[in-house]
N, C-alpha and C positions, 0 to 999 in steps of 0.2 A: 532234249533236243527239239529244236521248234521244226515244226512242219511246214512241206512247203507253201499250206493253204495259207499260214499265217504270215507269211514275208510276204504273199500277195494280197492279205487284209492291210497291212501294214502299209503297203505301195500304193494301196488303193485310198485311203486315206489323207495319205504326204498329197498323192495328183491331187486331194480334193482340198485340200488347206492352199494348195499353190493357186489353184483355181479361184479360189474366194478372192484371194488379191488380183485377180484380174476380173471379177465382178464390178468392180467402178469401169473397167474400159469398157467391158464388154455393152453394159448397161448404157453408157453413153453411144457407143455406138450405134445400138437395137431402137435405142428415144430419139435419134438424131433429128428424127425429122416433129418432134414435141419440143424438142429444144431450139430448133430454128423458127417452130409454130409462138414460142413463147416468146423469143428474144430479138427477132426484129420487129415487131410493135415494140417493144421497149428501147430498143436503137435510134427506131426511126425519130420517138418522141426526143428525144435526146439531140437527134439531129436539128429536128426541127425548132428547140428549143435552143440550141447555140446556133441557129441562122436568122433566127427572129430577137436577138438580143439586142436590146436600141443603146443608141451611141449617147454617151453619157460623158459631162465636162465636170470637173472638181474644181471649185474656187477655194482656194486657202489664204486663211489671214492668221500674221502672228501675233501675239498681244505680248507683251509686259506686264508683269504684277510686283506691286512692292506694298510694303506695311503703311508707304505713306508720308514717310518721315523722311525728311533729306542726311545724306549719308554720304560720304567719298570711300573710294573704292579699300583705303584703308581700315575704316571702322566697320566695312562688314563683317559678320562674324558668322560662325553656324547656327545660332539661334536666330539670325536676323532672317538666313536664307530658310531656313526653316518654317517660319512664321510667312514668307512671303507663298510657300510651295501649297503649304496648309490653304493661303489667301485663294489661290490658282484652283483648287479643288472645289471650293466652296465658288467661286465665281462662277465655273463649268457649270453648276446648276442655276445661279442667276440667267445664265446665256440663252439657255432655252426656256425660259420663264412664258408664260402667255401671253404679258404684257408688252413682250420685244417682239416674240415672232408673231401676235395680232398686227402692230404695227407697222410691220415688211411686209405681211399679204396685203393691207390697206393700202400703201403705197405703190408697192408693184402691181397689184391688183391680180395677183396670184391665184391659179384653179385652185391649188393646193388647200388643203384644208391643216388647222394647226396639227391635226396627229400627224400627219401627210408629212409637213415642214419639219418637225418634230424629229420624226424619220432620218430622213434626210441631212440634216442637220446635226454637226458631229464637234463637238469640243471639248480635248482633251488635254491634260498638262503635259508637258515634254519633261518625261524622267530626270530628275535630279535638277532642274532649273526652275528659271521664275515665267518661263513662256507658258504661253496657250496658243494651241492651234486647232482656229476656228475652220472647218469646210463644210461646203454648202456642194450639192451633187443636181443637176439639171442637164435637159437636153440641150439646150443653148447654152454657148460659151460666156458671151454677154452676162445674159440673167446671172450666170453662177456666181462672175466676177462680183453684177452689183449687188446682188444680193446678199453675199457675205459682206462685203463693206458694211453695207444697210444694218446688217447686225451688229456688227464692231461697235458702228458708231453710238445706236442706239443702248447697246450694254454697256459703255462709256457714261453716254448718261445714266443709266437708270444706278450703276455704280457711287454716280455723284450725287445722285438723291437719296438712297439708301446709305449711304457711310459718312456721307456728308465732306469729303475729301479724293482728292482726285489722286488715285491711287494705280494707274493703267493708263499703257501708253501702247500705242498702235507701232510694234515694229518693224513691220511692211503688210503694206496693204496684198489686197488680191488684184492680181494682174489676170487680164483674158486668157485663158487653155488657150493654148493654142491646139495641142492635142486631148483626144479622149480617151477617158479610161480604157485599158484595153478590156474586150471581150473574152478573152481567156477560152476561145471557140477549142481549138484542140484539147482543152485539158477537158474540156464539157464533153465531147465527142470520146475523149478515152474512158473518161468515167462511167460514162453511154455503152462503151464496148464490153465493159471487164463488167458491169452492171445487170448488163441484159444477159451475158452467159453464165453467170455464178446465178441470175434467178431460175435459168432456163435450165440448166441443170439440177438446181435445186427439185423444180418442180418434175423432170424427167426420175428422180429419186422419190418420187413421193409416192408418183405413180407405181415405180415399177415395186416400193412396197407393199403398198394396195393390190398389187398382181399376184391374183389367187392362184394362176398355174403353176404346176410343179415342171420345174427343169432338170432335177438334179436327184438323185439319190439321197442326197444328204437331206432336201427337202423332208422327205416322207419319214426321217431319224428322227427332227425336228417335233414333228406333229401326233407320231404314235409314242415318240418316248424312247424307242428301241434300237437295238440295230438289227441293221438289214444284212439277211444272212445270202440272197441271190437276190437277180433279176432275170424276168424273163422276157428275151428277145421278141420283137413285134412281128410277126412273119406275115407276110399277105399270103391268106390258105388262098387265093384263087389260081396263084401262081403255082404251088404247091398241087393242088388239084391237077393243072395240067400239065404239070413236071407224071405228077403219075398216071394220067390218061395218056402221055406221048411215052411211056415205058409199053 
């Protein structure tokens, strides 16, 4: 037959396992002010980072690639289109060559430096076709327009000196943004939110590992290895004192 000290060890225990699961709230609550000291410098930078985000125009050109060879819409086959997709890949790296983007900063007379242009400067094949789409990214709408053109044209040529056949065709040019790329400021700002409270708690947990005081009972089980068979209550003798000096 168990005793009734033991269904109070037992009760005493269960409080203390239920308790650990509320160790993440409690802990947050107690660092709140470590986690508000961590997490707005981190908000703020955020803030400040999507309100200083500059406005930015994309020029887009689209190109044509073929093998070369003249063909009606009949004798294309899957090898042809194949051969022209492979052409389109291999071109993308012609595009940004030194030779074409030296020639556009010469001309527009560009700050940009060629890694800068390079950058910036984005040409990709269109899945499963024979297109390429050339964009060029500036703070002026103008510039972005000519300067992709500027590209176009010049990868045009250097295609007909290298292959020795004229094999790409401009299938619309770049027309002026009229608008700019969006700044995407809300999604920077939630990033910003959920960012600086997952560090700020992080770090309010680091701390309160590091925190050599003992809170709890189960601490001191912890540290000597044992269990604990009583505690004893904190009494202020001064009180006690004149509890029995007013007898």
């Amino acid at each position: 037959m168990r005793k009734k000290e033991d269904f109070y060890e037992d009760d005493f225990y269960e409080d203390e396992e239920e308790l650990d699961l509320m160790d993440l709230v409690f802990t947050l609550l107690r660092r709140w002010k470590l986690i508000m000291l961590v997490a707005i410098p981190i908000f703020a930078l955020g803030v400040f980072f999507a309100a200083t985000r500059p406005t930015v125009y994309k020029g887009e050109l689209t190109l044509m690639v073929s093998s070369g060879r003249n063909y009606s819409a009949n004798s294309l086959d899957g090898g042809e289109l194949s051969m022209n997709q492979k052409l389109a890949t291999t071109y993308a790296e012609i595009a940004k060559s030194r030779a074409i983007l030296n020639n556009v900063i010469k001309k527009y007379d560009l700050d940009e430096s060629l890694k800068e242009l390079q950058e910036k400067v984005t040409i990709e094949p269109v899945e499963d076709t024979e297109l390429l789409q050339l964009t060029y990214k500036n703070g002026d709408p103008l510039m972005a327009a000519a300067v992709v053109n500027e590209i176009g044209n010049e990868f045009m040529l250097k295609v007909r000196e290298v292959m020795n056949f004229q094999n790409i065709k401009i299938v619309e040019p770049a027309e002026v943004p009229k608008e700019p790329l969006p700044k995407k400021r809300a999604l920077i700002l939630a990033i910003s939110f959920v960012l600086s409270g997952m560090i700020g708690c992080m770090v309010a947990f680091i701390v309160e590992f590091f925190f050599c005081k003992l809170r709890k009972p189960k601490d001191i089980e912890k540290i000597l290895g044992t269990t604990m068979l009583g505690m004893v209550p904190d009494f202020n003798l001064s009180l006690v004192e004149e509890g029995k000096n007013g007898k």
